[in-house]
PDB file with one MODEL, atoms N, CA, C and O in Angstrom:
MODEL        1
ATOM      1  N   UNK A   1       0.838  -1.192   0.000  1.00  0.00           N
ATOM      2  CA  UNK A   1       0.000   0.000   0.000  1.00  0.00           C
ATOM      3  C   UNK A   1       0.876   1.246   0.000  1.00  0.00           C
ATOM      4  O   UNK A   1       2.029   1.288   0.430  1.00  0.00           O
ATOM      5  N   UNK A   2       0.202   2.241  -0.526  1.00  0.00           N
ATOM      6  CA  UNK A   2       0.694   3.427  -0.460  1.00  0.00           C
ATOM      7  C   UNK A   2       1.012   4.326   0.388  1.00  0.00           C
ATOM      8  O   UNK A   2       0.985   3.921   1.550  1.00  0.00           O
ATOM      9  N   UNK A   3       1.306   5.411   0.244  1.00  0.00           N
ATOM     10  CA  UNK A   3       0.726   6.929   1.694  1.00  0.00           C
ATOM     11  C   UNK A   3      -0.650   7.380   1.660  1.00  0.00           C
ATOM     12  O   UNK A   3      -1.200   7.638   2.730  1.00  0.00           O
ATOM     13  N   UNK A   4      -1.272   7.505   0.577  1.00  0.00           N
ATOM     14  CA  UNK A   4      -2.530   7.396   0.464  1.00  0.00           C
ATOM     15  C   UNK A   4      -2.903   6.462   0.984  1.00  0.00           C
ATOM     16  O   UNK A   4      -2.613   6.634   2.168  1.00  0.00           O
ATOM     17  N   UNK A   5      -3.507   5.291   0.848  1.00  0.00           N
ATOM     18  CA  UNK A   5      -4.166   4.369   1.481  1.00  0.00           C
ATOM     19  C   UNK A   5      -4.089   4.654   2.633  1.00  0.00           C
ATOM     20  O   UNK A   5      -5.041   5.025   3.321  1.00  0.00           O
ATOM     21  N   UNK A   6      -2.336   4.449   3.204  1.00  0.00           N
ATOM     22  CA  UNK A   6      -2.258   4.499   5.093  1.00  0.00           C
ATOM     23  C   UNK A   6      -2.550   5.582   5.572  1.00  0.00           C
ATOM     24  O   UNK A   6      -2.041   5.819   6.668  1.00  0.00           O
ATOM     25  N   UNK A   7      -3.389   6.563   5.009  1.00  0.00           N
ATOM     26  CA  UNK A   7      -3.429   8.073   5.544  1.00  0.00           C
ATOM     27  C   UNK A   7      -5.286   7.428   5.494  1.00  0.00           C
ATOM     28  O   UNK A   7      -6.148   7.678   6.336  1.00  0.00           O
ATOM     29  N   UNK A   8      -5.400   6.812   4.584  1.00  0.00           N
ATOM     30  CA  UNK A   8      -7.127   6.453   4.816  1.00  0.00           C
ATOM     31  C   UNK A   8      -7.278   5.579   5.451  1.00  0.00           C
ATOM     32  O   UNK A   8      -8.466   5.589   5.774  1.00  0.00           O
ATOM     33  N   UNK A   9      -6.519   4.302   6.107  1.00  0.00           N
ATOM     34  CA  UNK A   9      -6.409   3.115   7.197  1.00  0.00           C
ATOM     35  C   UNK A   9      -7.302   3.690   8.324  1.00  0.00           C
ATOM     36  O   UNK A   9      -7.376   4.916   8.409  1.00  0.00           O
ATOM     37  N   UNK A  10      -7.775   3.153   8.928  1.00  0.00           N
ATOM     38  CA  UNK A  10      -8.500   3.350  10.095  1.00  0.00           C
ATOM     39  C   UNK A  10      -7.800   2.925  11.740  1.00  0.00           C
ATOM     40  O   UNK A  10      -8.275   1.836  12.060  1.00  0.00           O
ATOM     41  N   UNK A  11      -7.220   3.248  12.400  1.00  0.00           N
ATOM     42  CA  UNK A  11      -6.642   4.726  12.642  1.00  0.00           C
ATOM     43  C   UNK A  11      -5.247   5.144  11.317  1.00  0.00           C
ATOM     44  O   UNK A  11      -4.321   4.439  10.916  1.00  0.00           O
ATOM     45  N   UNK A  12      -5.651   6.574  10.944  1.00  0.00           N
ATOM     46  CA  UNK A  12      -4.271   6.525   9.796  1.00  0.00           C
ATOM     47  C   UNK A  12      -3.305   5.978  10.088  1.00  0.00           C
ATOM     48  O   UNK A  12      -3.258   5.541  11.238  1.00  0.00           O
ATOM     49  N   UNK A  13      -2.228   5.782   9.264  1.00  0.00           N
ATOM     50  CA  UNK A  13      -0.768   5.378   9.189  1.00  0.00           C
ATOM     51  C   UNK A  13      -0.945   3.770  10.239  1.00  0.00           C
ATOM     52  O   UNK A  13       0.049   3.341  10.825  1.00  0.00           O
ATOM     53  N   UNK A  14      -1.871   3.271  10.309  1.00  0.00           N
ATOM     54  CA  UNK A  14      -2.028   1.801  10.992  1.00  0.00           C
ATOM     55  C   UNK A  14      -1.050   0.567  10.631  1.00  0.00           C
ATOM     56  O   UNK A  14      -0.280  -0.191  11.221  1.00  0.00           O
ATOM     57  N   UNK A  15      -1.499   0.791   9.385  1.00  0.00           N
ATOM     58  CA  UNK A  15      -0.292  -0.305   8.756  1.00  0.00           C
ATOM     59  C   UNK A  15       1.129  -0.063   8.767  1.00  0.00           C
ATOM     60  O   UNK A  15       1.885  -1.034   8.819  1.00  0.00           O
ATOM     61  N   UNK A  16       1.578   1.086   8.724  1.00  0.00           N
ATOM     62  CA  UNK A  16       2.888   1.382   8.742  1.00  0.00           C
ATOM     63  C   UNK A  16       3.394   1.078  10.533  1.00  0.00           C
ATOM     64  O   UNK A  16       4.419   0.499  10.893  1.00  0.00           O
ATOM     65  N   UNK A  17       2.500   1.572  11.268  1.00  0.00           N
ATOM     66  CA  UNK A  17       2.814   1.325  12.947  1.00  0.00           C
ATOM     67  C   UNK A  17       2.387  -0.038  12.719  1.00  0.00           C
ATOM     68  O   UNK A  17       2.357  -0.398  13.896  1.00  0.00           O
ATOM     69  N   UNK A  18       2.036  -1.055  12.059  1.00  0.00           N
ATOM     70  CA  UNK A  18       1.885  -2.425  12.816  1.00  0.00           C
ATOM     71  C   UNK A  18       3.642  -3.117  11.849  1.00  0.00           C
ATOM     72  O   UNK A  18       4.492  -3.762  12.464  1.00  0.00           O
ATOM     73  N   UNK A  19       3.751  -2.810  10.561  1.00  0.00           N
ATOM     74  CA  UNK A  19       5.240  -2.891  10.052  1.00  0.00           C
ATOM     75  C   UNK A  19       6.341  -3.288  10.969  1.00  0.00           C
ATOM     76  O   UNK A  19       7.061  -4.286  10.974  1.00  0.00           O
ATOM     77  N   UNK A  20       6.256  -1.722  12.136  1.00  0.00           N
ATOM     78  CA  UNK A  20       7.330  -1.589  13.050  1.00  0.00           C
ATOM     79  C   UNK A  20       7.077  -2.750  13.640  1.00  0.00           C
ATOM     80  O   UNK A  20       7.968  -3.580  13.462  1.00  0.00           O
ATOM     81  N   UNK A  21       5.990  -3.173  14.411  1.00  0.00           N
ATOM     82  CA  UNK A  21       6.146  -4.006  15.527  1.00  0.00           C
ATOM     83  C   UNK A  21       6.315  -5.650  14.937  1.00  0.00           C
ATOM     84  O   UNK A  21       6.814  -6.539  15.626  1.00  0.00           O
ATOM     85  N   UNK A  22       5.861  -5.832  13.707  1.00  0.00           N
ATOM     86  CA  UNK A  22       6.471  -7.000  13.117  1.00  0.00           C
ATOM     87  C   UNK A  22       7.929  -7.101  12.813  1.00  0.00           C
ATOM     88  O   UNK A  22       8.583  -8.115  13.055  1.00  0.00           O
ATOM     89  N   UNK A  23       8.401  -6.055  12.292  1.00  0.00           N
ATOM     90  CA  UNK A  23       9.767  -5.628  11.772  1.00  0.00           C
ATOM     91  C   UNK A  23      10.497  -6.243  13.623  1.00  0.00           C
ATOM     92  O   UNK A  23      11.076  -7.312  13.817  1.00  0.00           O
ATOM     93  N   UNK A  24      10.236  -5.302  14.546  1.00  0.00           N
ATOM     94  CA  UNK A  24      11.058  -5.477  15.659  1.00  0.00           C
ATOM     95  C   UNK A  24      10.515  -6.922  16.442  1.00  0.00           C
ATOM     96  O   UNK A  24      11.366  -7.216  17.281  1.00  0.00           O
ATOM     97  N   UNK A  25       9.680  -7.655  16.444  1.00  0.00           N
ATOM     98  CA  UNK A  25       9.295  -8.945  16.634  1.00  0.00           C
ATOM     99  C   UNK A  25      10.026 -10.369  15.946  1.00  0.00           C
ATOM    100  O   UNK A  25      10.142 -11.485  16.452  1.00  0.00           O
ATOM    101  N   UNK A  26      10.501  -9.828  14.491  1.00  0.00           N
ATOM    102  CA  UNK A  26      11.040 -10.807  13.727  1.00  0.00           C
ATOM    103  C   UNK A  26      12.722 -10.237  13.860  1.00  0.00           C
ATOM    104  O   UNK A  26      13.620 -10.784  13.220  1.00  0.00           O
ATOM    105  N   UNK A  27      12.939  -9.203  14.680  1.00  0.00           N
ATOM    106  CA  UNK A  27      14.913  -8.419  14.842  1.00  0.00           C
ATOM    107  C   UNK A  27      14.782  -8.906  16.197  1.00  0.00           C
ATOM    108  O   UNK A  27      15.721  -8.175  16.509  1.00  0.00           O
ATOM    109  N   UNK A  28      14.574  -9.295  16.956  1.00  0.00           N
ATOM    110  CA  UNK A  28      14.850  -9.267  18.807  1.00  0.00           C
ATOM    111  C   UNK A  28      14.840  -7.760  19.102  1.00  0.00           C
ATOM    112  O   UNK A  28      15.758  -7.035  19.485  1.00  0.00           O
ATOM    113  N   UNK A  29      13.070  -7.377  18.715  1.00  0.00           N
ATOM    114  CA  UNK A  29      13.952  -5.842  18.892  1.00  0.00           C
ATOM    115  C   UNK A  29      14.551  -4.811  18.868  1.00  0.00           C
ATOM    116  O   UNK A  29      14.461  -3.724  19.439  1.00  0.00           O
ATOM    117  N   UNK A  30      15.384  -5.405  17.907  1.00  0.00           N
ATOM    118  CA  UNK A  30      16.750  -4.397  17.453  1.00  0.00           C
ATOM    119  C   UNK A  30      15.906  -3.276  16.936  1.00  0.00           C
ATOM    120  O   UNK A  30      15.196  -3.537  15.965  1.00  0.00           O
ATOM    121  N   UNK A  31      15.871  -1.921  17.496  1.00  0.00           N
ATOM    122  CA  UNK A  31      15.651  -0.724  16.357  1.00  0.00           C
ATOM    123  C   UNK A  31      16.035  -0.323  15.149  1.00  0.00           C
ATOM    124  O   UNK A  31      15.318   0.189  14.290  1.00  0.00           O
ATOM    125  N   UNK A  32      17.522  -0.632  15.070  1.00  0.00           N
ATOM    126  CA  UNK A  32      18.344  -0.105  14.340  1.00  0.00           C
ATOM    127  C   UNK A  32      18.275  -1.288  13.234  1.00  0.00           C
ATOM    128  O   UNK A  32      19.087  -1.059  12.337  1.00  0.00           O
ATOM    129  N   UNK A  33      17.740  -2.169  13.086  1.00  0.00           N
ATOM    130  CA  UNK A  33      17.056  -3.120  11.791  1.00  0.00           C
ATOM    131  C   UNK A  33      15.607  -2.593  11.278  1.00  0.00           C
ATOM    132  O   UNK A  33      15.082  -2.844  10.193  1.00  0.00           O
ATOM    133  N   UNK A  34      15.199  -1.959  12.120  1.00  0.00           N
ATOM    134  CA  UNK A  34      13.642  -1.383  11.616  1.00  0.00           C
ATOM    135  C   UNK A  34      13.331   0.179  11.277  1.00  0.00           C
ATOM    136  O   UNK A  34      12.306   0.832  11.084  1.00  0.00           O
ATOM    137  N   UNK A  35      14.550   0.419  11.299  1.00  0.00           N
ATOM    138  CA  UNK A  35      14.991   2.203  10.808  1.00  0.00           C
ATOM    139  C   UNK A  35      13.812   2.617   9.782  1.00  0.00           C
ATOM    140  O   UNK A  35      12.979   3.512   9.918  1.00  0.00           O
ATOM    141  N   UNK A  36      14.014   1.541   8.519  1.00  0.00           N
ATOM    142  CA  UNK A  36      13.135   2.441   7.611  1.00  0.00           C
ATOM    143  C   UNK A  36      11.874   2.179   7.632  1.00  0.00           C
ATOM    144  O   UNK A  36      11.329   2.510   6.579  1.00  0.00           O
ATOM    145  N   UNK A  37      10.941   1.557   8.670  1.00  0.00           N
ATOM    146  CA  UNK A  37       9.973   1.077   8.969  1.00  0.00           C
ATOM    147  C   UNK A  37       9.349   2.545   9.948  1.00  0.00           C
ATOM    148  O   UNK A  37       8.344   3.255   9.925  1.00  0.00           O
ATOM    149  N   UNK A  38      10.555   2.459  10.716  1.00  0.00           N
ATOM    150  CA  UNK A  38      10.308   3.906  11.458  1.00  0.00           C
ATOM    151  C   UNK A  38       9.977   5.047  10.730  1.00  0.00           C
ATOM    152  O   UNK A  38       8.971   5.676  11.059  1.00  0.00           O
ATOM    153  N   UNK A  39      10.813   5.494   9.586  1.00  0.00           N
ATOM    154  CA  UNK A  39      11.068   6.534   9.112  1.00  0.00           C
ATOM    155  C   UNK A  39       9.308   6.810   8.149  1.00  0.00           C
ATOM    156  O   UNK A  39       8.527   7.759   8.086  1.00  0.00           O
ATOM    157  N   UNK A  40       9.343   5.128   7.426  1.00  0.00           N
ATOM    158  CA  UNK A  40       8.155   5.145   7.097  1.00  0.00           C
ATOM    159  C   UNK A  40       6.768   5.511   7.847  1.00  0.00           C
ATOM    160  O   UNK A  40       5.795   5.899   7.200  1.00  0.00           O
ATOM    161  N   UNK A  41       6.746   5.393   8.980  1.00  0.00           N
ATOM    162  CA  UNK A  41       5.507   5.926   9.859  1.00  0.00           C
ATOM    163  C   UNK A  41       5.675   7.435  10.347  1.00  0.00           C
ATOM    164  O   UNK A  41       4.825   8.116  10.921  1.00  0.00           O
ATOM    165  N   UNK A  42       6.597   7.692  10.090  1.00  0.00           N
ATOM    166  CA  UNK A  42       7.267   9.129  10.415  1.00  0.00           C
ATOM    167  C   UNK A  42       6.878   9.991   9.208  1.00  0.00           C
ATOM    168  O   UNK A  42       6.393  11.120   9.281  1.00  0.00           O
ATOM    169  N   UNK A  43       7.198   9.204   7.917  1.00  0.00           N
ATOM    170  CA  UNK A  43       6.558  10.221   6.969  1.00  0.00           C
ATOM    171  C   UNK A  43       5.184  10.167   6.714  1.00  0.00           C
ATOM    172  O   UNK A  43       4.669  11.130   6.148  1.00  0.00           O
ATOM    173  N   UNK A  44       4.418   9.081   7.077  1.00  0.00           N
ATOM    174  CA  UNK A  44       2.656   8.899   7.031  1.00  0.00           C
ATOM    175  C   UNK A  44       2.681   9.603   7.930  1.00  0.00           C
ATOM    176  O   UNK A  44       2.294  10.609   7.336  1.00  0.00           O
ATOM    177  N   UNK A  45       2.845   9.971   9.073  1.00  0.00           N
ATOM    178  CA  UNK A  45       2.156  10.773  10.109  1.00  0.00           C
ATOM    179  C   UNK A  45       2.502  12.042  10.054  1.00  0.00           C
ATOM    180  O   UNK A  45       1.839  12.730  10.830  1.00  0.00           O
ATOM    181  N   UNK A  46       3.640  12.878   9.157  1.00  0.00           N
ATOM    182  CA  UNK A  46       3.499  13.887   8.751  1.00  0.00           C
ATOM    183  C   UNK A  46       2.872  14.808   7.635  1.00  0.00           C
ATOM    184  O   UNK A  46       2.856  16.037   7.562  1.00  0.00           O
ATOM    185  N   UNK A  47       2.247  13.633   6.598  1.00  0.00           N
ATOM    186  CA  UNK A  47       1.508  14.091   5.789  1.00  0.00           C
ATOM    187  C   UNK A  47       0.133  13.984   6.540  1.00  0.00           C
ATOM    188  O   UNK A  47      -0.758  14.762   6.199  1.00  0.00           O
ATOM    189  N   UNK A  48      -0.078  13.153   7.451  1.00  0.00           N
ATOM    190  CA  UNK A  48      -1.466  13.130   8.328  1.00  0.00           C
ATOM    191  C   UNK A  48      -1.582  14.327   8.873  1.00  0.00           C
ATOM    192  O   UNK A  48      -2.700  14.829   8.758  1.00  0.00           O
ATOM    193  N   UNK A  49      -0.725  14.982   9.466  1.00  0.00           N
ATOM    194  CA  UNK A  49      -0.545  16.265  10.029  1.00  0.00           C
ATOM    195  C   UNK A  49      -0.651  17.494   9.222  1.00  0.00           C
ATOM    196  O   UNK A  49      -1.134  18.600   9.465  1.00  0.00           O
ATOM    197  N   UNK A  50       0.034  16.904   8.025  1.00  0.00           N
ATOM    198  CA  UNK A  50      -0.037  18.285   6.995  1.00  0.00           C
ATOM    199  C   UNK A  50      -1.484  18.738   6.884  1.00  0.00           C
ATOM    200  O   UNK A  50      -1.964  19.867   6.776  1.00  0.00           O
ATOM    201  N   UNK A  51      -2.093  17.421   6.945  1.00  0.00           N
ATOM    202  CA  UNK A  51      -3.768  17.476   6.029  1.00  0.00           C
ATOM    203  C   UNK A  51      -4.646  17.658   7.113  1.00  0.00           C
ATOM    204  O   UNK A  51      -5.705  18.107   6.676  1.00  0.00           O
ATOM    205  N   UNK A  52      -4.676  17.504   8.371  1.00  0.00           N
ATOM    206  CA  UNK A  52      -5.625  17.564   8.878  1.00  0.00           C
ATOM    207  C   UNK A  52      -5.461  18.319  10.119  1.00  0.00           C
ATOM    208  O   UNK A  52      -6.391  18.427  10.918  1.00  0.00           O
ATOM    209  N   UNK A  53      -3.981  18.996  10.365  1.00  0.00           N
ATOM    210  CA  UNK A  53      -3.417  20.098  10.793  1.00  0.00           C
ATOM    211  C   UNK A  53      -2.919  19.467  12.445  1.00  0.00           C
ATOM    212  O   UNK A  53      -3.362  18.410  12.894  1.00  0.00           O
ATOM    213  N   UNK A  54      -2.132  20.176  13.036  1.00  0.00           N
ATOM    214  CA  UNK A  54      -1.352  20.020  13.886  1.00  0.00           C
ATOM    215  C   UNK A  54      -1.826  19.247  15.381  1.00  0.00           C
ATOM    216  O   UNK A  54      -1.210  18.447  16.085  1.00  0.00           O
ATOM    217  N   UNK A  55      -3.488  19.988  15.561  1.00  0.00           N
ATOM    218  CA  UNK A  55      -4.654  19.050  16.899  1.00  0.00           C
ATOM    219  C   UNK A  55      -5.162  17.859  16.276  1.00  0.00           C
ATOM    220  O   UNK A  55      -6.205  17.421  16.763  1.00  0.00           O
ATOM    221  N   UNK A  56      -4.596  17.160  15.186  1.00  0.00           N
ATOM    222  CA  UNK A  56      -5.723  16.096  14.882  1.00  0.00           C
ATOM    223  C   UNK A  56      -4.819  15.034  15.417  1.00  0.00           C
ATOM    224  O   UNK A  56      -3.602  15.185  15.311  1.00  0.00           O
ATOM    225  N   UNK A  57      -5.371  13.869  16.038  1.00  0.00           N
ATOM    226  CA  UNK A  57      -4.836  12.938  16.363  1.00  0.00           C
ATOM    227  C   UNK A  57      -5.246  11.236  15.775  1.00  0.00           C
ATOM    228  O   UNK A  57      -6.402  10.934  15.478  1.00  0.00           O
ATOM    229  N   UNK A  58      -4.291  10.433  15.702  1.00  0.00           N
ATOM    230  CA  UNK A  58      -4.253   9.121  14.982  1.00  0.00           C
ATOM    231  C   UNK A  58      -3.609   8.451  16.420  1.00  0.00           C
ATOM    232  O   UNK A  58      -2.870   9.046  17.203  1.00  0.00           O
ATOM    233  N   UNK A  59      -4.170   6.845  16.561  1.00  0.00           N
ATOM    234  CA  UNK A  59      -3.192   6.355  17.618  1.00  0.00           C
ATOM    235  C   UNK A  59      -2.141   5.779  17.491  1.00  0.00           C
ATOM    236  O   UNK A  59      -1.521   5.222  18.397  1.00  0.00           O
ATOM    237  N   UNK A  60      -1.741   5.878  16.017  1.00  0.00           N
ATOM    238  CA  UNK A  60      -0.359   5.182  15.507  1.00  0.00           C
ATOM    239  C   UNK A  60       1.031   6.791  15.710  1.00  0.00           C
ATOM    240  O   UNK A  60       2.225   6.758  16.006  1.00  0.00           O
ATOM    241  N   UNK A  61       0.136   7.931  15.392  1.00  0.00           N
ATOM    242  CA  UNK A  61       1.463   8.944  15.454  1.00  0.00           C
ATOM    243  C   UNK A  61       1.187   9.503  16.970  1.00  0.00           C
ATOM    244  O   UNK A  61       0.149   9.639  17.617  1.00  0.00           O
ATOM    245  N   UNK A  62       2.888   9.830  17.324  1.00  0.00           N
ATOM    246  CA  UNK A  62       3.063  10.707  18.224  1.00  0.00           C
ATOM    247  C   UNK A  62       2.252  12.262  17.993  1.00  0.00           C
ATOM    248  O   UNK A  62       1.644  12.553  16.963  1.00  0.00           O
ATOM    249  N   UNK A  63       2.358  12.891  18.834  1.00  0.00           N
ATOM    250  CA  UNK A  63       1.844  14.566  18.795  1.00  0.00           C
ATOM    251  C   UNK A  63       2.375  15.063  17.853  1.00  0.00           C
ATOM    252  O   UNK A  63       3.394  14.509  17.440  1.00  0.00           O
ATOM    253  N   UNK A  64       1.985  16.038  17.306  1.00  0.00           N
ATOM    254  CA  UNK A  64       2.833  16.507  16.049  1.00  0.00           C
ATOM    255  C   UNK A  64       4.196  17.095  16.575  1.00  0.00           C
ATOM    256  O   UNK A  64       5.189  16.737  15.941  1.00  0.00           O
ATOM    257  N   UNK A  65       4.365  17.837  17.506  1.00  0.00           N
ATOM    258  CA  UNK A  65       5.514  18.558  17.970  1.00  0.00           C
ATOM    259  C   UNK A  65       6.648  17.267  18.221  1.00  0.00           C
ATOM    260  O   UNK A  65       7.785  17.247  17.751  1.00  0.00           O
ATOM    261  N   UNK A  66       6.027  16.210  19.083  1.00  0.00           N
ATOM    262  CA  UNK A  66       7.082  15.124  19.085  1.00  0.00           C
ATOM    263  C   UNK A  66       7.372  14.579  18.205  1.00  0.00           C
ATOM    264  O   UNK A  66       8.581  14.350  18.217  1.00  0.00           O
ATOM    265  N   UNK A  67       6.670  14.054  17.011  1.00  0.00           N
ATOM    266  CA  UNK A  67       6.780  13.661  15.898  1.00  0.00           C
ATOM    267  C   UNK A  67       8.212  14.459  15.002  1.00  0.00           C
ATOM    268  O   UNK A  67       9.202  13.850  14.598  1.00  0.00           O
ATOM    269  N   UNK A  68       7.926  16.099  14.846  1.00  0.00           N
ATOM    270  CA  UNK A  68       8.952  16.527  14.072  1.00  0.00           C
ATOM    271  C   UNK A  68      10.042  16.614  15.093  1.00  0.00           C
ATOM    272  O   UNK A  68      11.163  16.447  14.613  1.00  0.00           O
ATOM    273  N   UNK A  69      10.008  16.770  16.006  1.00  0.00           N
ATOM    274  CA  UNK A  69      11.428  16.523  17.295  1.00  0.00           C
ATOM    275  C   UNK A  69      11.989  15.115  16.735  1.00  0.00           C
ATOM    276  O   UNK A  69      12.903  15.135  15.911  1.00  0.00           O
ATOM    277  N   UNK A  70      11.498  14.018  17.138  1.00  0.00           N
ATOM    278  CA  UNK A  70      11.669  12.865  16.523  1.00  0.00           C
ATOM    279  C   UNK A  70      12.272  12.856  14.900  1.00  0.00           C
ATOM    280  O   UNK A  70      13.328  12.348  14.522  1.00  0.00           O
ATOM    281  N   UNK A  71      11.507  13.403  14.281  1.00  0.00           N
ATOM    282  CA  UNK A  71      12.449  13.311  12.669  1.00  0.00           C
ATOM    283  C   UNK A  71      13.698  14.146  12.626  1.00  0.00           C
ATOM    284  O   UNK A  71      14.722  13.751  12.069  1.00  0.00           O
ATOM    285  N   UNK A  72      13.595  15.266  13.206  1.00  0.00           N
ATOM    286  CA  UNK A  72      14.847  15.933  13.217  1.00  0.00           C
ATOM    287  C   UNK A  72      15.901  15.728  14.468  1.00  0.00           C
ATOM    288  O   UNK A  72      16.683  16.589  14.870  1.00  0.00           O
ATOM    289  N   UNK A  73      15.757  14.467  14.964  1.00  0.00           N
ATOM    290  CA  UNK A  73      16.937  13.650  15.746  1.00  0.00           C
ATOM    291  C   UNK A  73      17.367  12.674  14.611  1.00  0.00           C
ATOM    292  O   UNK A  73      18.510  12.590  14.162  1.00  0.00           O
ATOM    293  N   UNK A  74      16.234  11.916  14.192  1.00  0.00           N
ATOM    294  CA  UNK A  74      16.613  10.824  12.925  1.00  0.00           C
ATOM    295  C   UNK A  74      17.397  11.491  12.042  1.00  0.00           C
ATOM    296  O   UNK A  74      18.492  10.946  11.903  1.00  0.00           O
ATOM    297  N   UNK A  75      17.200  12.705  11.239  1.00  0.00           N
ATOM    298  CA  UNK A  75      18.137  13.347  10.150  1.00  0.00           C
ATOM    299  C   UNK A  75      19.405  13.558  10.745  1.00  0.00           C
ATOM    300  O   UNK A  75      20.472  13.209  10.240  1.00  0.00           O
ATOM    301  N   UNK A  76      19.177  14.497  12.501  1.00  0.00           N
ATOM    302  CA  UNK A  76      20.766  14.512  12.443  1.00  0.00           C
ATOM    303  C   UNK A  76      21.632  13.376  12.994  1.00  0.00           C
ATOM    304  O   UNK A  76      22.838  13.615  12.929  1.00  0.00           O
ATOM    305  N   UNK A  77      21.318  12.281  13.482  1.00  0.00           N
ATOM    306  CA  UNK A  77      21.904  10.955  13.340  1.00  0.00           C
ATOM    307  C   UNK A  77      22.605  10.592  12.260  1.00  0.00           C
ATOM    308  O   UNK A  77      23.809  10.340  12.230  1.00  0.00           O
ATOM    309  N   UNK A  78      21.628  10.558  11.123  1.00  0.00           N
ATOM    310  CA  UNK A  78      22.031  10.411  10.252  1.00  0.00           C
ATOM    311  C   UNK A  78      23.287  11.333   9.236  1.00  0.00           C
ATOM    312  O   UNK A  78      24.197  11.161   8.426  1.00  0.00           O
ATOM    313  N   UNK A  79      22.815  11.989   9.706  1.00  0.00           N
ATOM    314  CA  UNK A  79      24.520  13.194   8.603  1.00  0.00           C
ATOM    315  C   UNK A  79      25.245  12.562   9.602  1.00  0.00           C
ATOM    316  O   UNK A  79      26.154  12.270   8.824  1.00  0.00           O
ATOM    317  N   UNK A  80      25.589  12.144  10.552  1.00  0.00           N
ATOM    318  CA  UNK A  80      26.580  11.948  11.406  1.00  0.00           C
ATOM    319  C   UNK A  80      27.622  11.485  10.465  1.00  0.00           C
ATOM    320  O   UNK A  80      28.741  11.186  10.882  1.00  0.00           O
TER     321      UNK A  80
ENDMDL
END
């Protein structure tokens, strides 16, 4: 499925948050094997945010403020 679809899932981005917990169920865990699983629910829940603005809530995304805190730790990890 798409970003579309998981933005229409019931709660949005559902499928992408159930990904993670299969992803880390089949790693022991490991985060750092389920990175782009993460990143993927990170970008569904910011286009969820784009569209339906900053008070709307899904039970798969964090708050919006934690959410972009959260991506902009992931980016600067990453330039590391």
């Amino acid at each position: 499925m798409g970003l579309k679809e998981d933005l229409e899932s019931n709660p949005p981005c559902h499928p992408r948050a159930c990904a993670i917990q299969d992803c880390l169920a089949k790693n022991g865990y490991d985060e750092a094997k389920c990175s782009r699983y993460i990143d993927a629910l990170y970008e569904c829940c910011d286009a969820f945010y784009r569209q339906h603005g900053d008070e709307a809530t899904s039970a798969c995304c964090p708050k919006a403020s934690l959410l972009r805190l959260k991506m902009k730790q992931r980016r600067d990890e990453q330039s590391k």
